[in-house]
N, C-alpha and C positions, 0 to 999 in steps of 0.2 A: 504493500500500500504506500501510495506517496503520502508523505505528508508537507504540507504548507508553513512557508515559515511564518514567523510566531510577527507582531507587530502591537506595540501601544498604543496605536491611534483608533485601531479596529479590531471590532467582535472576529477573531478567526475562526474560534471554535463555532461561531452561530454558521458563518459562511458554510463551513465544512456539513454541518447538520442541513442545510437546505437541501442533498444529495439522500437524505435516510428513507428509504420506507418508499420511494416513489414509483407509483403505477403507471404514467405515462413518462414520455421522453422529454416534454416538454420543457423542464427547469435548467434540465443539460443544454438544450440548445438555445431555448433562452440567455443562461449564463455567458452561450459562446458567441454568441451575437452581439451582448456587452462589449467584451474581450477584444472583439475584432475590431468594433466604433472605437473603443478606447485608444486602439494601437493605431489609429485613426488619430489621435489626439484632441477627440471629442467628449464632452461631457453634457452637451444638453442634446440630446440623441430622439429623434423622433421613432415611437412605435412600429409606424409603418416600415422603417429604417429594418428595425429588431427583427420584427416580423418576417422580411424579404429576409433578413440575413439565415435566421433559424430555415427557412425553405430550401435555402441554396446550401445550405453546408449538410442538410440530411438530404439531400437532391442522390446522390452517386450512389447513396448506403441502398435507396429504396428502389430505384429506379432501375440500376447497372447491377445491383448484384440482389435484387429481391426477397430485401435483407424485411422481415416482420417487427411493428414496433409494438404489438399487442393489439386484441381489439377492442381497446377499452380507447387508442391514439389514432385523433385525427389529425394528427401531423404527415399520416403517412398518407391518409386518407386524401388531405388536401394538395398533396403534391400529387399524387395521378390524374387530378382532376386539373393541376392548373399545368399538365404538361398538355392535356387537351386542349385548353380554352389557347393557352401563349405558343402553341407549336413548338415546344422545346425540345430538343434532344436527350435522350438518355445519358448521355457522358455530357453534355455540357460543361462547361469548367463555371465554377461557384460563381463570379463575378458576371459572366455573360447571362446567366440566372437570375441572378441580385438587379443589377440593371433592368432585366426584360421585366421583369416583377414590380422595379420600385416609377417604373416610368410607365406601365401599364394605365390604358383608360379603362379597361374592362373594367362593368360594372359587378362582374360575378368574381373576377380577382380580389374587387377590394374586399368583398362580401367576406371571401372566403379568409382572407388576412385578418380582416375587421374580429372573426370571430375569436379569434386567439387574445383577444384583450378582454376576454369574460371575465379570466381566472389567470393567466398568468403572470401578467406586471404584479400584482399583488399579492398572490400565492406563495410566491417565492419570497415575500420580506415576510412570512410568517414567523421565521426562528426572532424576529427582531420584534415585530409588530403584533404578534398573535394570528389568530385565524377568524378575527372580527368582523364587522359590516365592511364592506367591499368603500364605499364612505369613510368611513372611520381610518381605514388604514391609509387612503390618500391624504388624509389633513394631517394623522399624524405624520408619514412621511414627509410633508411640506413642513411641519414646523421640527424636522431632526429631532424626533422623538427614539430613544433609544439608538440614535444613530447607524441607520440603517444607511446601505449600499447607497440609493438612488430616493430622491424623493419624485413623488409619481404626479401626472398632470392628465389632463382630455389626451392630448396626441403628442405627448415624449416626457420623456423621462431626465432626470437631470441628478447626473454623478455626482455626489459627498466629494466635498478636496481631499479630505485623509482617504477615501477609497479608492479615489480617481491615482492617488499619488501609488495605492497598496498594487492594484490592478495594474499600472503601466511598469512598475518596476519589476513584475514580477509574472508576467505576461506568459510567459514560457511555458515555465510550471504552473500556476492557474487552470492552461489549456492541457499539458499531461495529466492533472488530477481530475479535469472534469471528466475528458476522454476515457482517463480510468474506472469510473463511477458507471460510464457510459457505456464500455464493453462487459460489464458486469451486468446491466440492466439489460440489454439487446443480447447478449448472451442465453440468458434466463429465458429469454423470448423464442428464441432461437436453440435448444440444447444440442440439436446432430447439425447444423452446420457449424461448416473448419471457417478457423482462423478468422474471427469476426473483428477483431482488431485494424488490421490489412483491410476491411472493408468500413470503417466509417471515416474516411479521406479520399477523397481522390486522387490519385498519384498523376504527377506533372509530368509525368510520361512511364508510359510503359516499356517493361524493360525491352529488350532485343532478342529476338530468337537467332540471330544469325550466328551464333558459335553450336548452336544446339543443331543447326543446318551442317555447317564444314566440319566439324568435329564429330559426328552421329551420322546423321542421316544423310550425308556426301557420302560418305566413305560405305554404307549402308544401299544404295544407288549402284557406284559407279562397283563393285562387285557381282553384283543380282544381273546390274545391264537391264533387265524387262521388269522394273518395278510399277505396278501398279495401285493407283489410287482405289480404296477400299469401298468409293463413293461412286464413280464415273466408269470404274474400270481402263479410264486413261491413264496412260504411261505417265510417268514422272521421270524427268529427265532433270541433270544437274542443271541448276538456273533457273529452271520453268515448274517450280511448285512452291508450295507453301508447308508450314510444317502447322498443323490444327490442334486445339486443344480438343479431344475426344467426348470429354465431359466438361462442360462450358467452362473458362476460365472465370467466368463469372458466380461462378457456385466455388470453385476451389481454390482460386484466386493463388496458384503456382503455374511456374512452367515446368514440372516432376518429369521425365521423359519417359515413366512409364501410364503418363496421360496424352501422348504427343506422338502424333503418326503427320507425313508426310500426306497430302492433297492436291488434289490439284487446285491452281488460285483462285478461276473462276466459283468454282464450289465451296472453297472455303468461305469469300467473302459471302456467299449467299447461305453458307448453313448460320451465322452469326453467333446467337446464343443459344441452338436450338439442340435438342437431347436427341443422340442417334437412337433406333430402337436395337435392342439388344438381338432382339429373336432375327432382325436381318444383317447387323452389322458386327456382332461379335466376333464370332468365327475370324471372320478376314483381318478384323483389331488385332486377334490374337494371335494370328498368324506372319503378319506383319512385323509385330513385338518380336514375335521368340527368332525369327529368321533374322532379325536387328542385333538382339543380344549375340546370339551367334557370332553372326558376323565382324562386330566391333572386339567381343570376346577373342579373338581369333587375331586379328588384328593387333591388340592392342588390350592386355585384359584390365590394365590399370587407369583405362580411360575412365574420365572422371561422372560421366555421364552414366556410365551401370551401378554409380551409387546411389543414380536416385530410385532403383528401384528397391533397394534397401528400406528405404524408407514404409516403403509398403509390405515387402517380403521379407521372410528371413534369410533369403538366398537368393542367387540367380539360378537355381533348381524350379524352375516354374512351370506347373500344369495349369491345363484350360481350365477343370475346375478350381481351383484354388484362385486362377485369375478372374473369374466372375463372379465368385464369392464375396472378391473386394471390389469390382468394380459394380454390380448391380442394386448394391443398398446406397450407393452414392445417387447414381443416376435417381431411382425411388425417391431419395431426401431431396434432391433437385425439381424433380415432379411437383413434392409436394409444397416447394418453397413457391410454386407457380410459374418455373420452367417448362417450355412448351417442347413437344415430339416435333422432332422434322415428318413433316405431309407432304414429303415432293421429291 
């Protein structure tokens, strides 16, 4: 657990307490929405501002990797609906989100933002303010009663000097300990999806497959001579394919090369995020794989690429069943996170 360092001027222990017990996500992203206005060098920060930001920083978690915030959270709720109305993209980068949101005329946008100021500006200064008349805790926040974070207004919020000073000095950690709190909570929500951590950020670029290409499945090719795609039955030739995540990288979020076959690029781009079905495509996965291992085995048995099937196996002693043993409950949990079957 992280903890937060200690300060004179403000309640830490109250901050830390607004993360206990919580059923929706909202206070996490709430709080990161703060964080981000602040490292802005803002202190009187308009809701609508909060609002758009809390949408675009859960944008990739729910969208891109069909990550569940419970169904008790219309946070998640309201971001499928406002990638409808603003035509956004699934991967969007948070800023291009933030903008299309905060300069939106749509009158069901603002509707849907508007609702988030029921219960949240206020809910969250309960460790400071109580959990009183929704009234009551705007006036005391106006008069720095008990010296909460921000005191609250109709349309923005305006930062405490001691917090505003706590918050920007310390910005970093702030945002690893909410993030922390936060894979605890989507966790909980989530139990058989991997690596939920790695899914509530966006990463500013995805890594590269090209050594997982020349070093594996180059040397995997130019051996075979007649390798074909498991999808098209087109040859794959060095140069002219693509190396696929089998089970969406968006569920597993690695590039493990015992989830990683060779494509052709046309059909890659077009299977996107979509789940192979097993009963037609296994066989040929699997056969692919072990003809791989082989080969590079053969080759070179210390390449570095047959360790990631370690990961998965306790050896590179691998039969068909035992390979679908581990690969069939993934696809299943994939399914049921609202991962769609390729139909084509």
């Amino acid at each position: 657990m992280i903890n937060l360092p200690e300060d004179l001027n403000v309640s830490v222990k109250k901050l830390s307490s607004c993360f206990n017990n919580t059923s929706t996500s909202y206070k996490f992203y709430w709080f990161l929405a703060i964080l981000e206005s602040v490292s802005n060098q803002k202190t009187q920060i308009t809701k609508k501002e909060l609002f758009c930001r809390m949408i675009s920083q859960c944008w990739y978690t729910v969208n891109y990797f069909h990550i569940s915030l419970g169904v008790q959270d219309k946070l998640q709720e309201a971001i499928v609906r406002l990638k409808e109305i603003e035509n956004l993209d699934i991967d969007s980068k948070s800023e291009v989100i933030f903008e299309k949101l905060y300069y939106s005329i749509n009158k069901e946008t603002a509707d849907i933002l508007k609702h988030f100021d029921a219960n949240v500006p206020f809910k969250f200064l309960s460790p400071w303010l109580g959990s009183g008349k929704q009234s009551d805790v705007y006036l005391m926040s106006q008069e720095n009663y008990g010296l909460p974070p921000y005191a609250l207004y109709k349309d923005f919020i305006l930062i405490q000097p001691a917090w505003y000073n706590y918050f920007f000095e310390n910005l970093g950690l702030l945002k690893s300990f909410c993030y922390w709190h936060l894979t605890r909570f989507v966790q909980a929500k989530n139990p058989n999806v991997p690596d939920i951590s790695s899914k509530l950020l966006r990463p500013d670029k995805r890594s590269s497959l090209t050594k997982h290409k020349k070093e594996f499945w180059d040397i995997v090719i130019s051996k075979e001579q007649c390798l074909e795609c498991i999808y098209t039955n087109n040859e794959l030739l060095i140069g002219n394919y693509d190396v696929e995540h089998f089970i969406p990288f968006q569920f597993l979020a690695h590039d493990l090369m015992w989830n990683l076959i060779p494509a052709h690029p046309t059909f890659n781009r077009k299977k996107g995020d979509k789940l192979p079905k097993l009963d037609v495509y296994f066989d040929k996965f699997y056969q692919i794989q072990m003809k791989a291992i082989q080969i590079v085995r053969e080759r070179n048995e210390k390449n570095k690429f047959l360790e990631d099937y370690l990961s998965l196996f306790s050896s590179l002693e691998i039969n068909k069943q035992k390979y679908r043993e581990c690969i069939e409950p993934l696809i299943t949990l994939a399914s049921n996170n609202g991962f769609q079957f390729m139909n084509f």
